[in-house]
C-alpha positions in Angstrom: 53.9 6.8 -57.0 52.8 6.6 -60.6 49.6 5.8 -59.6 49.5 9.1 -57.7 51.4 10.9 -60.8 48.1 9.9 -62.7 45.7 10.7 -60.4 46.3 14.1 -59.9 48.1 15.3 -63.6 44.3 16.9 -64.1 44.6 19.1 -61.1 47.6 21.2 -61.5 51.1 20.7 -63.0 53.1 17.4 -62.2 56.7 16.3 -62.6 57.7 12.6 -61.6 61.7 12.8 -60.7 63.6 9.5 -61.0 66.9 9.3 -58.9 69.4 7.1 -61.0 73.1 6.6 -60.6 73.9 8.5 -63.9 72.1 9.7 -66.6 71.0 7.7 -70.0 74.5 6.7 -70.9 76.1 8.7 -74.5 72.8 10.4 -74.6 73.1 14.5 -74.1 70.6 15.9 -71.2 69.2 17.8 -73.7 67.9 15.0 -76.2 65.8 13.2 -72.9 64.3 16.5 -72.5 60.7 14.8 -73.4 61.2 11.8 -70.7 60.7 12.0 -67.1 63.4 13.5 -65.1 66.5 12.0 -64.4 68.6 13.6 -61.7 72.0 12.5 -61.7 73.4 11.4 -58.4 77.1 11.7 -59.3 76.6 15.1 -60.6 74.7 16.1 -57.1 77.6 14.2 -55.2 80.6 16.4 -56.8 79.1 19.4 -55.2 79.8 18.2 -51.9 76.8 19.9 -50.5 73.5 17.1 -51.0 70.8 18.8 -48.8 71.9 22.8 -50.3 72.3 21.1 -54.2 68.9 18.8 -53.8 66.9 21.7 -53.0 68.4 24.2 -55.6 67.2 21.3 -58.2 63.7 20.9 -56.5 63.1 24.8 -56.8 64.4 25.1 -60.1 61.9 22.1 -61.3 58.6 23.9 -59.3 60.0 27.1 -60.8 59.6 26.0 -64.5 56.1 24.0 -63.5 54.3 26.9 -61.7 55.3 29.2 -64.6 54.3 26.4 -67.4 50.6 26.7 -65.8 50.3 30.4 -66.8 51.4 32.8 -69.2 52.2 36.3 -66.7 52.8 36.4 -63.0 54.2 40.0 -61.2 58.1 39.6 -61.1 58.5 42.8 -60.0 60.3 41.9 -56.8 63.2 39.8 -59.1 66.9 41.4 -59.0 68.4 40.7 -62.5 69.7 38.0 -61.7 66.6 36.2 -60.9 64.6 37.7 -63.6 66.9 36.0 -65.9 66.8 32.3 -64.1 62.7 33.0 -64.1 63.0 34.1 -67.9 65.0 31.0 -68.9 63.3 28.4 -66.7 59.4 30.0 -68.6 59.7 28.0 -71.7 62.4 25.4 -71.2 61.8 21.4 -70.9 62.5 19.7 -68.1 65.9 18.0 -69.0 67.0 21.6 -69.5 65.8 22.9 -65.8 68.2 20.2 -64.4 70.9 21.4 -66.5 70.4 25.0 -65.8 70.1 23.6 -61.8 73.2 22.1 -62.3 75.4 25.3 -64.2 73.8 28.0 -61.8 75.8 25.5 -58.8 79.1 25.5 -60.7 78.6 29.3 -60.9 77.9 30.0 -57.2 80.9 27.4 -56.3 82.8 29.4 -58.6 82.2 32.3 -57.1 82.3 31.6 -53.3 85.9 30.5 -53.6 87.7 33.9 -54.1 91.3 34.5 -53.3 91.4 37.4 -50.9 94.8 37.1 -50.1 95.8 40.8 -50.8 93.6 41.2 -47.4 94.5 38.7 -45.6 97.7 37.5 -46.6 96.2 33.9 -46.6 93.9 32.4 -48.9 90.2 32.6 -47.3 87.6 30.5 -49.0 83.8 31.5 -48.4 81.8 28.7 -47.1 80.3 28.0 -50.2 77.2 25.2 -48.4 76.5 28.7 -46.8 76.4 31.2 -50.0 74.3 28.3 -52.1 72.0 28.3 -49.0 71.7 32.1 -49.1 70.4 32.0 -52.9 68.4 28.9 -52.0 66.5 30.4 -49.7 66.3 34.2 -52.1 65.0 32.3 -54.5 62.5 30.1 -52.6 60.9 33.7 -51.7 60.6 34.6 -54.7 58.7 30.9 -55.9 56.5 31.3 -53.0 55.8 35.1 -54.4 54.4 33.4 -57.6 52.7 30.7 -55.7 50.7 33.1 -54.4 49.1 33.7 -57.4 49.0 30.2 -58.5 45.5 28.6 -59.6 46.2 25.5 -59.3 48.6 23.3 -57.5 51.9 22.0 -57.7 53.3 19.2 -57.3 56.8 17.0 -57.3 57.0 14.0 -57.0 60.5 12.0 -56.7 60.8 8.0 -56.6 63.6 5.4 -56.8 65.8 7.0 -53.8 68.0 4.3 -53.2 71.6 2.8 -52.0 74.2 1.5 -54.3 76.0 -1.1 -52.3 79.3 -0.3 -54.3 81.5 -0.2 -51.4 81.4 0.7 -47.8 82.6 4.2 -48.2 80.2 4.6 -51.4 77.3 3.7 -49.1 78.4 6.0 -46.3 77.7 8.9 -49.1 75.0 7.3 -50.9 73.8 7.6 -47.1 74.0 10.5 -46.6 72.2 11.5 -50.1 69.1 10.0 -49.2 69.6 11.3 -46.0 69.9 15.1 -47.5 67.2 14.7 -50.0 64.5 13.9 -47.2 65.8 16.5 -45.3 65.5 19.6 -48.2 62.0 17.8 -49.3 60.8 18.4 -45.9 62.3 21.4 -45.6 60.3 22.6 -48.4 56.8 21.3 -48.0 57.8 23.2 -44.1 57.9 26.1 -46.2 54.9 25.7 -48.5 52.8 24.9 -45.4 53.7 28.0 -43.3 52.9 29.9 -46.6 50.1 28.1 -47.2 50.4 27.6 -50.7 49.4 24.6 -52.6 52.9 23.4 -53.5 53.5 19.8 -52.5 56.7 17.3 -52.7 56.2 13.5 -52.2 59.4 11.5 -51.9 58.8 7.1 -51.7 62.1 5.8 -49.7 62.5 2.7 -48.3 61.8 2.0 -44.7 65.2 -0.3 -44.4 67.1 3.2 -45.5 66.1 5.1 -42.2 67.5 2.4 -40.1 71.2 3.3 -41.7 73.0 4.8 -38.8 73.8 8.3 -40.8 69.7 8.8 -41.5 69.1 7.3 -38.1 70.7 10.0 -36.5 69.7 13.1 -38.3 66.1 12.3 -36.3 64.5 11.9 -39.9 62.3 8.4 -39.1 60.6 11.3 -36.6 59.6 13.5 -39.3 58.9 10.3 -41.7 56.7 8.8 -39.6 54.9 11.9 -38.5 53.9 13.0 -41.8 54.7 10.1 -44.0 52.2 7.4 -44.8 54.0 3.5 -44.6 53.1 1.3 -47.2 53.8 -2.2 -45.9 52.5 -5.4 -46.4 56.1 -7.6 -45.8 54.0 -9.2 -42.5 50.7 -10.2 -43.7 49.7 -13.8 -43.7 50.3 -14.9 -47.4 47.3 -15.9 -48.8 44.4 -14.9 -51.0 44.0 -11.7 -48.8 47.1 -10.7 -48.9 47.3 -6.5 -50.0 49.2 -7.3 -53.6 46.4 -9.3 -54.7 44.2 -6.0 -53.5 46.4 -4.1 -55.1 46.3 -5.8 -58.6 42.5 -5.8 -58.1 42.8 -2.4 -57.3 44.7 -1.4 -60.3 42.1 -3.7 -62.7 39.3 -2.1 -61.5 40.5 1.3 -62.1 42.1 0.6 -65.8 38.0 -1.3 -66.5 36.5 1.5 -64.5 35.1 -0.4 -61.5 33.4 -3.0 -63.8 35.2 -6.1 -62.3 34.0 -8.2 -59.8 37.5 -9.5 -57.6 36.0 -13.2 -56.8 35.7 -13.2 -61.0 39.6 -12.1 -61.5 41.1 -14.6 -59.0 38.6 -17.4 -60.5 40.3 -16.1 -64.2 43.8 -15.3 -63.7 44.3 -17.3 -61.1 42.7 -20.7 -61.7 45.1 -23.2 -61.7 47.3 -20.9 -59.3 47.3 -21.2 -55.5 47.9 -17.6 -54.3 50.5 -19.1 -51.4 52.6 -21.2 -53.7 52.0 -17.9 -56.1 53.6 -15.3 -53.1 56.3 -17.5 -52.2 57.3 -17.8 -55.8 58.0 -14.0 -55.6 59.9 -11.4 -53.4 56.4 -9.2 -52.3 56.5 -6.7 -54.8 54.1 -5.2 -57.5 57.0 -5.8 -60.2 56.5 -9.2 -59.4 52.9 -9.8 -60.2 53.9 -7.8 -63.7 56.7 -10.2 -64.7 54.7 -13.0 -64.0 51.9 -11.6 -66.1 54.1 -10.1 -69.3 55.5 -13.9 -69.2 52.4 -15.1 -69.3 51.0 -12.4 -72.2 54.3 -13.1 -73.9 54.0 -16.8 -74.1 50.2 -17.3 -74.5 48.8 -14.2 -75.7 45.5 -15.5 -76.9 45.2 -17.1 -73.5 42.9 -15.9 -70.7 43.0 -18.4 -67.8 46.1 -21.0 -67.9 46.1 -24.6 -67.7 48.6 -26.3 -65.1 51.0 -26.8 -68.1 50.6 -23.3 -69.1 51.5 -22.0 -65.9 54.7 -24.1 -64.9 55.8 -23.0 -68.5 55.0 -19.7 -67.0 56.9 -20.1 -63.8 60.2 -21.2 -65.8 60.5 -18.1 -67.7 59.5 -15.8 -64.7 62.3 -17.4 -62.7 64.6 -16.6 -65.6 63.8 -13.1 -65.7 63.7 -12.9 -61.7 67.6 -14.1 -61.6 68.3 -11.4 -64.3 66.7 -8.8 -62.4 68.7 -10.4 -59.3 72.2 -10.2 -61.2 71.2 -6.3 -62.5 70.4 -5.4 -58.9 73.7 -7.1 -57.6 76.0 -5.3 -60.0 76.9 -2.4 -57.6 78.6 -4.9 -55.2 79.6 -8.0 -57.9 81.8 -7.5 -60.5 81.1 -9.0 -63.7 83.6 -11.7 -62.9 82.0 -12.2 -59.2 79.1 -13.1 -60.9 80.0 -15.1 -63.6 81.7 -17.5 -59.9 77.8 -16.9 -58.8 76.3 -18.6 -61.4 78.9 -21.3 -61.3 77.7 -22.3 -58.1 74.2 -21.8 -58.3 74.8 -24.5 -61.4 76.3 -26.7 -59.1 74.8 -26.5 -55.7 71.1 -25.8 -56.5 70.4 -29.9 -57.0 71.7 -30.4 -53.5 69.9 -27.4 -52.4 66.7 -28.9 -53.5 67.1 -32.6 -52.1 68.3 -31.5 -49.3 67.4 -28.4 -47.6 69.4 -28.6 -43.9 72.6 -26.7 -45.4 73.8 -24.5 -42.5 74.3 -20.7 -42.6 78.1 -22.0 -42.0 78.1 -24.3 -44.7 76.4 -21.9 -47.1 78.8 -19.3 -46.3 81.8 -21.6 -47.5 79.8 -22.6 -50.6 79.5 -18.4 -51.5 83.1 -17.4 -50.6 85.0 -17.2 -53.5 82.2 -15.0 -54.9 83.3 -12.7 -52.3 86.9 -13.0 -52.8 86.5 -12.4 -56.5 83.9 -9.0 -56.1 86.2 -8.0 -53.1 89.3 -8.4 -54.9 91.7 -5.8 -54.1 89.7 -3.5 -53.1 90.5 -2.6 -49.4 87.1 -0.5 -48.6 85.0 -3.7 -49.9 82.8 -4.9 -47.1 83.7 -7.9 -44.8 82.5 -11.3 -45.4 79.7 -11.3 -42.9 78.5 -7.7 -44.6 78.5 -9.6 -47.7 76.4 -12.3 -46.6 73.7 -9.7 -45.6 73.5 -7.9 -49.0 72.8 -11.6 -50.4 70.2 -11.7 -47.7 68.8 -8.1 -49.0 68.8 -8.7 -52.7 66.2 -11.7 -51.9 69.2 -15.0 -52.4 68.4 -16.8 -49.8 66.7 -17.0 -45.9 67.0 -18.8 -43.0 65.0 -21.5 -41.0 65.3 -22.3 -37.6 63.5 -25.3 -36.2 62.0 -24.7 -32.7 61.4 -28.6 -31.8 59.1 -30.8 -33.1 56.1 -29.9 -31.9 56.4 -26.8 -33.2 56.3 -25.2 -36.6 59.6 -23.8 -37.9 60.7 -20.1 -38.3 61.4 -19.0 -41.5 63.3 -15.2 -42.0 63.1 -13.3 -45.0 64.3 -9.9 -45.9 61.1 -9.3 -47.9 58.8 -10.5 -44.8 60.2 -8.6 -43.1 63.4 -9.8 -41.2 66.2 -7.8 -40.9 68.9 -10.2 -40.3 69.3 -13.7 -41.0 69.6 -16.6 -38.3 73.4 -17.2 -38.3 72.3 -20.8 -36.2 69.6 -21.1 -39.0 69.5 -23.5 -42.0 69.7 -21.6 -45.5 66.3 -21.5 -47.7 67.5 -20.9 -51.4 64.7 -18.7 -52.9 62.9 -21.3 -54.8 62.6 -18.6 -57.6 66.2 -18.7 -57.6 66.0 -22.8 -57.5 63.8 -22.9 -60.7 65.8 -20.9 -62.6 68.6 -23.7 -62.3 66.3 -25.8 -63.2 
């Protein structure tokens, strides 16, 4: 996504919209005005109203980028209201759009629950999903008005849609969050097509997140995979060929201009690296080939192409940094304490894991209970055991192998080739990331 932010910043006006869990903590909106866009989902959540909130957000932000890219357009059509949301969005910075996104809500809340009881003798509130959807929609007009006499185009992009994994009822509404956003980001590009204006809004989310019952059934994967393009590569064979090292190649060539020769980088960077010991070090992602290569540019910066010392030294301290990541991304479902038990037995079981690698899904699961029992604690809405194991299985802790007889090669499931679900008749594979950093 921010390779496509950089390709097309010289066409027209771009912002790049990060979803986060909150905002930069004890920093004001206002003083991250200059970085890329944060939207708060807690703040979105509170309105109670995702799809109706999400899109009053996205207008707001093509609002102030259409209007950035020239000086007059004809507002005649604006009521005062409007006039005044067009005249304050003109010149403000982008932290400040969401903020403005975020009061005009409150206000139209505000308003839609009146007391009308000297009518009715009973207290009527408006459906206030229904008056925010009524300005929505005013508003939208009046942006695809302007677009009309746009130049050049528009575009939003939004990345890092994602789950938190606090708890099962937090999922449920991060659920349906995701769910909501991809429904007002298509309902807007259905808008800028029928127009035909050159406004477009890219959203990246995970293809595991449409196979969450709530997405599932709003018939989304229909529009996804109609429109959307799938970037995949969890079942390739892993190997030399395998699309990340394209990818890196890719993204060398374009930094040198074109000037490299791919044979020449893998005989370089990769010399005294096999490329499938080097894939099944990691978890199939592009932040993976840029840990191992800031380790390597932290530890031997005046080094071009490691030696087989160099490179196990390497290895060490991208395994540490891996199981830090691992610990960040498990923090929504493990408790500080819940991890400190983790570690503890990833001290203590990781030489047995090594020697011997037949420890059963069963016997595993024993091993990794009182990590549950201390992240579940008392909290009644934590997910069962058997849940549990799975979001170990997502965050990349372990997989499964399942031998098919002796003439035959074993099967081995991953989440991040690919696999779902884990063998429950399987034998645990420890990540051997995970194995190195416990040395």
């Amino acid at each position: 996504m921010r390779y496509l932010e950089n390709e097309v910043k010289e066409s027209g006006p771009v912002q790049f919209l990060i979803f986060k869990k909150a905002f930069i903590e004890e920093i004001d909106l206002q003083q991250i005005s200059s970085v890329p866009l944060v939207v708060d989902e807690e703040d979105i959540k509170r309105f109670k109203h995702y799809q109706y909130a999400l899109k009053r957000v996205f207008i707001y932000i093509l609002i102030s980028l259409v209007l950035s890219d020239r000086n007059s357009y004809d507002t005649s059509g604006l009521d005062a209201e409007q006039q005044t949301i067009f005249d304050r969005l003109r010149n403000s910075k982008i932290g400040d759009v969401i903020k403005l996104a975020f009061d005009s809500l409150t206000s139209l809340l505000e308003a839609a629950h009146i007391d009308v009881s000297k009518a009715t003798g009973n207290r009527v509130l408006i459906d206030a999903s229904r008056t925010i959807k009524r300005n929505n929609d005013s508003l939208l007009e009046k942006l695809c008005q302007v677009l009309r006499e746009a130049s050049r185009p528009v575009r939003l992009i939004i990345d890092e849609i994602h789950f938190a994994y606090r708890s099962e009822e937090s999922l449920q509404q991060d659920a349906i969050l995701v769910r909501d956003c991809i429904m007002a980001v298509q309902s807007l590009n259905d808008r800028f097509a029928q127009e035909g204006s050159h406004c477009y809004v890219y959203a990246a989310v995970r293809s595991e997140y449409l196979e969450h019952p709530i997405i599932a059934t709003a018939d989304i994967n229909h529009t996804v995979e109609s429109v959307g393009v799938n970037v995949n590569w969890s079942t390739y064979r892993a190997n030399k060929d395998h699309p990340l090292f394209t990818l890196l190649f890719n993204r060398v060539a374009a930094g040198m201009q074109g000037t490299v020769d791919r044979h020449r980088l893998m005989e370089v960077y990769f010399a005294n690296i096999d490329p499938t010991v080097f894939l099944s070090r990691t978890w199939n992602k592009p932040r993976d080939f840029i840990r191992y290569f800031n380790c390597a540019k932290t530890l031997f910066p005046k080094s071009i192409t490691l030696s087989q010392s160099q490179a196990n030294t390497v290895w060490r301290r991208y395994s540490q940094e891996a199981w830090n990541e691992l610990k960040s991304a498990a923090s929504p479902f493990l408790n500080p304490e819940a991890l400190a038990v983790l570690e503890d037995i990833m001290r203590t079981h990781t030489p047995m894991w090594f020697e011997n690698d037949k420890t059963t899904v069963d016997e595993f699961a024993e091993i990794i209970r009182p990590v549950y029992e201390r992240a579940k604690g008392d909290n009644h809405n934590f997910y069962n055991f058997r849940h549990f194991l799975h979001l170990l299985y997502i965050l990349g802790l372990f997989g499964t192998r399942h031998e098919q007889g002796s003439e035959s090669e074993p099967i081995y499931q991953t989440y991040h080739r690919g696999n779902r679900s884990f063998r429950m008749q399987g034998q645990v594979q420890i990540h051997p990331t995970v194995l190195k950093a416990f040395g």
